[in-house]
C-alpha positions in Angstrom: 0.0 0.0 0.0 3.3 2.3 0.9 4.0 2.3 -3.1 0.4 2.6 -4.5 -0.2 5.9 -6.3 -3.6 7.7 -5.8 -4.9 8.0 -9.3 -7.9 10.5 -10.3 -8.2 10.4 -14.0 -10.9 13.8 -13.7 -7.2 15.9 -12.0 -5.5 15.2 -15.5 -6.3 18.7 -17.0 -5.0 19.8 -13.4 -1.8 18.4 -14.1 -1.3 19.6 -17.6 -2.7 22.6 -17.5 0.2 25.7 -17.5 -0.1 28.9 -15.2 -1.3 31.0 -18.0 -4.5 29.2 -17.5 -5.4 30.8 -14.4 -8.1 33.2 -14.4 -6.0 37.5 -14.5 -6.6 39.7 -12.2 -5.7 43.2 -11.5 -3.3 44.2 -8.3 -5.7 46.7 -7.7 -8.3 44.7 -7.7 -6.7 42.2 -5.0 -7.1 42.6 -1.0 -4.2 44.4 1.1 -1.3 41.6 1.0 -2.8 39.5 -1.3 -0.8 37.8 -4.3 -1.9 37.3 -7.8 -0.6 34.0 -8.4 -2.6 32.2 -5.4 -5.9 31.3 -6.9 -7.7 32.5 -3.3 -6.4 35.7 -3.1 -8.2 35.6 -7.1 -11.2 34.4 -5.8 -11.5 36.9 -3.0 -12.2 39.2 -5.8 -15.7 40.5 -6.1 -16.8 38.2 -9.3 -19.0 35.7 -10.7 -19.7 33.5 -7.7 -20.6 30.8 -9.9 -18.1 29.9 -12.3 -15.6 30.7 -9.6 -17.2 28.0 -7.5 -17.9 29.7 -4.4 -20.2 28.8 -2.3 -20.0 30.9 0.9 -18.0 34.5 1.6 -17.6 34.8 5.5 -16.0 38.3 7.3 -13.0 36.8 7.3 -12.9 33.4 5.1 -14.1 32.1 1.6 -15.2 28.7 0.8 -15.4 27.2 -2.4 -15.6 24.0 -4.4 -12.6 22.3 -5.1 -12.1 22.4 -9.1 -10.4 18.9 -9.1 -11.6 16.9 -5.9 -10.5 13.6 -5.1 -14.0 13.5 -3.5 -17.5 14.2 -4.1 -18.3 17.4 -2.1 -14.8 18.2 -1.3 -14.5 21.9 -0.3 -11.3 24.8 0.3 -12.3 26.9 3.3 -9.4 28.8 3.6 -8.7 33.0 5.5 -9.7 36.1 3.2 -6.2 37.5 4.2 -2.8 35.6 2.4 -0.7 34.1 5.4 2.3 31.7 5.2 0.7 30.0 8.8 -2.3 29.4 10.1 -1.3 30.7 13.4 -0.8 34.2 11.7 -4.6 34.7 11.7 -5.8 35.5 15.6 -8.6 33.8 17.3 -11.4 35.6 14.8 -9.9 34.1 12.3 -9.9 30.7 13.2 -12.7 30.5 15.2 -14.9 31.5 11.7 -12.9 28.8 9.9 -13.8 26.1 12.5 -17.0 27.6 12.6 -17.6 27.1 8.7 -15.9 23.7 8.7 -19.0 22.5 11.2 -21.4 24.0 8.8 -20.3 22.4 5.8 -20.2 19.4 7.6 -23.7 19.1 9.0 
């Protein structure tokens, strides 16, 4: 089992597809701290909720629909604000994450 690979044929396109593929944005556009190349920061951006997948926008946290899951109903419920750690965010923070991890849950 150590040397089996997980395969999901659905997370090719993932796999192949370049950078150029993600979705521009402007630095203006973009919250305080936030970096163009990570696809939250981009989805913080006021835009179509749909097609960006995004099912809930919290105070401080976004959640949306993981593009390639490995599961059915897999979610990303990650901080509105671009840290390197979690521990970075302050209690507000984290309690609204635990907070939306329960209600996508139930």
């Amino acid at each position: 089992m150590a040397n089996e690979q997980l395969w999901a044929p659905w997370r090719l396109e993932y796999i192949v597809a370049g950078k150029d593929d993600a979705e521009p944005c402007s630095p203006d556009a973009l919250l305080p701290g936030a970096e163009a190349e990570c696809f939250l920061c981009r989805a913080m951006v006021s835009g179509d909720e749909r097609r960006r997948g995004i099912i809930h926008r919290g105070t401080d946290t976004i959640t949306l629909l993981n593009r390639y899951p490995y599961n059915n109903g897999h979610v990303l419920i990650a901080p509105a604000r671009h840290v390197c750690r979690l521990d970075e965010l302050g209690e507000e923070v984290a309690a609204e994450i635990s907070r939306q991890i329960t209600r996508m849950t139930v």
